[in-house]
N, C-alpha and C positions, 0 to 999 in steps of 0.2 A: 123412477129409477131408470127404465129407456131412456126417456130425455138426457135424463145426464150422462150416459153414456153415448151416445148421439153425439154430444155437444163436445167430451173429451176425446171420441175420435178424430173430430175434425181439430181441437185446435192443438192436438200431439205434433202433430208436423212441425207448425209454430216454435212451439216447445224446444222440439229434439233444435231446432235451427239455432234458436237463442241461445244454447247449452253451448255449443259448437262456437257459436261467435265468444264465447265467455271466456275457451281455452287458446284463442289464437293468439300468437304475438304482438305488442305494439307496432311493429314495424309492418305487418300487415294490415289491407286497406279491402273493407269489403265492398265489393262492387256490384251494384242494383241493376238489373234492366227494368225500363221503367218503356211502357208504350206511350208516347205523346199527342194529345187529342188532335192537335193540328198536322198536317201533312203525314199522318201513322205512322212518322220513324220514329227510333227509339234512340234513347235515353242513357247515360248511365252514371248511378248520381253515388257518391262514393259517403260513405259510410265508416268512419272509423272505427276499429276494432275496441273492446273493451281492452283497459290497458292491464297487462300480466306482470306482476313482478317475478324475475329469475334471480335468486339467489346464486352468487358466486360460491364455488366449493372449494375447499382447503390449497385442493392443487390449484386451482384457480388463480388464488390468493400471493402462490409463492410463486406464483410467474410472474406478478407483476412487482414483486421487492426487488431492492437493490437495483444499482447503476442502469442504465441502458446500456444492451452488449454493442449497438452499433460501434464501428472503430471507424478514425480517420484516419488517412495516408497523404499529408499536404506535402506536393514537390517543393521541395527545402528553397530552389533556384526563384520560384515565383513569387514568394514571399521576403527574399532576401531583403526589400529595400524598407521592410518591415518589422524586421527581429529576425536574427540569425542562430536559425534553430540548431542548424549542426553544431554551435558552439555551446547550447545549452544542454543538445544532448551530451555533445564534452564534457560538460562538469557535471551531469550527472552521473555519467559515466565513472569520472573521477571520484565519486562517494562508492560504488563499491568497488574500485581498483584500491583505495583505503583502508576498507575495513577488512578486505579479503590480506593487506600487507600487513594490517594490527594483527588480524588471527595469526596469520603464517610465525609474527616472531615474537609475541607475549603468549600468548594463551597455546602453549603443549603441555601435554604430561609430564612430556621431562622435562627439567628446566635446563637450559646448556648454557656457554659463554653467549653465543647469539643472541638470547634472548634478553639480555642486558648490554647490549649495542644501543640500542637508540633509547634508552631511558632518558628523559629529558631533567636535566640537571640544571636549575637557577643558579646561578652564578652573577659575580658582579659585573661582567663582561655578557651579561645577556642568559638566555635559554642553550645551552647546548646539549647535544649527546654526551652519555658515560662513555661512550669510546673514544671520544676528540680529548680528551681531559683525562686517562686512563688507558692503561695495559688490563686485559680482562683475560684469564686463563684458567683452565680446568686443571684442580690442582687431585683431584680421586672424581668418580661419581662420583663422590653425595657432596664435592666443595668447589667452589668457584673463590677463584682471587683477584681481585678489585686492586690493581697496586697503582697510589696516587701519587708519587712520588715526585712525579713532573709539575701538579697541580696539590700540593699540599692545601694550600687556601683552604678548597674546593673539597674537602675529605668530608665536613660537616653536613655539608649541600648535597651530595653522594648518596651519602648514606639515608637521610631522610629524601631522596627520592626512589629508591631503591624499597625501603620500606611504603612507600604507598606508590608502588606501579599495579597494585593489584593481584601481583603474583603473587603472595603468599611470602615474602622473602621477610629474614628477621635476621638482618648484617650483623655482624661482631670486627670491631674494631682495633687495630696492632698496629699503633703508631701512624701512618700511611697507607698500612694497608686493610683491606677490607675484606674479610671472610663471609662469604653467603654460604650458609648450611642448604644443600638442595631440600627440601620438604620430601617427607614418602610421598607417594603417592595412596590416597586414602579414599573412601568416597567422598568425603565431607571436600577434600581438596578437590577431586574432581565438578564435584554440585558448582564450589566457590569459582572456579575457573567456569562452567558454563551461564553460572550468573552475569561475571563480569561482559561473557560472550554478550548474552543479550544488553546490558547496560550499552556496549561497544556499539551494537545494531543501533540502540536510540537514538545515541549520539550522530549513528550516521543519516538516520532520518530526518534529526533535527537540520542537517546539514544539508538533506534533501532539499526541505521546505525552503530553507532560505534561497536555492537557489531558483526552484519553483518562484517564490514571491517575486525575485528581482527581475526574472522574464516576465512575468505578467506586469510589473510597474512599468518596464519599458513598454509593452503592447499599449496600456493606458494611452501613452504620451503620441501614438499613430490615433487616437479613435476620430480627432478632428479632421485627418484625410482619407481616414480609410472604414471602408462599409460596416455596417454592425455585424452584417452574416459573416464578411471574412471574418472581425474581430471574432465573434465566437464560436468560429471554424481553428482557429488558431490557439484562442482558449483550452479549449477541447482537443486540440494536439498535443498543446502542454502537459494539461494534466494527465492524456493517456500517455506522455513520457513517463511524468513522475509514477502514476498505478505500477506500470510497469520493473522499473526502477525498484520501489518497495517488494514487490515479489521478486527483484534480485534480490534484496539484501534478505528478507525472508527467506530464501532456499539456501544463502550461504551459511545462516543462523542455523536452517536446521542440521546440514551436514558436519558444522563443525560441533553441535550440538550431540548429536551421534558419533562424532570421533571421540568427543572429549568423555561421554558417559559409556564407550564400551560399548 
């Protein structure tokens, strides 16, 4: 019983040392002095640590989801002879100067003569507005008058575009002219108009992408003169145009969203 006690005093040191090397990190490298037989200098001969797995934790996790927040800022002038970015941010630009000018005169609570101006009306002379083909007048609140007198043809085509602008309209026809009953205003009409809102947003998206797509086709067509890091330095300008872009027409969705429901 001495003996063995003897024997685990001396090799606890041992012990407690292996224990220690068991919790250290991979990236940790243990280092041995070692005495050398020839010329008594020493030594020191490396040892790699036992490897530790570290589990990631939740927050961990969600730091690494979604995009990288890095952003670029490419001077527009350096890349000119490459794709001319000011002009793409121009038309994106132009998707929400669009949707913000659809909100402004289709989609109100109240409906007035404005808001049936640029209804686009098929004709046999082409796509035109109800106002180039039409006298439009506020005849009480709750009626509007459509008089097509000048365009009789065009009374038919009128009316079934007026009925599917979205607004809610349901025309009654007198000869030439053209009675829109304004709707109450109701919840149900309210919901109907901030549906259309979002529909209107899609569409602007969809308009987004395409012009996203057509910049990046052009970039394509430089990749045989120009570096792959610019190329996808410039890539990467694009699309944090378009990101950007989408959270415009996303903030004007929600505001006109919050008009339209009160």
């Amino acid at each position: 019983m001495a003996l063995g006690l003897k024997c685990f005093r001396l090799m606890h040191p041992a012990f407690c040392n292996y224990l220690a090397a068991l919790t250290r990190p991979v990236s940790n490298i243990t280092l041995k002095t070692v005495s050398g037989r020839q010329h008594d200098h020493k030594q020191h001969m490396a040892y790699p640590a036992v490897p530790v797995r570290h589990f990631a934790t939740k927050k961990a996790k969600a730091k690494g989801k979604g995009p990288s927040q890095t952003r670029v800022n490419i001077n527009i002038t350096l890349v000119e002879d490459i794709i001319n970015l000011e002009e793409v941010d121009e038309e994106m630009k132009s998707v929400i100067e669009a949707l913000k000018d659809n909100f402004n005169k289709t989609l109100n609570i109240r409906t007035s003569p404005g808001s049936l101006d640029h209804i686009t009306v098929v004709t046999t002379d082409g796509k035109l507005a109800l106002n180039q083909i039409s006298q439009i007048s506020m005849k009480s609140p709750q009626l509007i008058l459509v008089n097509m007198a000048s365009f009789p043809e065009c009374t038919a085509a009128a009316i079934k575009a007026i009925r599917e602008s979205g607004m809610n309209l349901n025309p009654e026809v007198e000869g030439t002219l053209i009675r829109v009953p304004i709707p109450i205003v109701t919840r149900e009409h309210r919901e109907m108009l901030v549906k259309l809102a979002k529909q209107n947003t899609n569409k602007a998206k969809d308009s987004l992408r395409k012009v996203r797509t057509s910049a990046m086709n052009k970039l394509k067509k430089s990749k045989d003169k120009t570096s792959e890091d610019t190329i996808r330095l410039i890539e990467k300008q694009i699309s944090q145009m378009a990101d950007d872009t989408v959270a415009e027409l996303d903030k004007h969705l929600a505001v006109k969203t919050k008009e339209l429901l009160g």
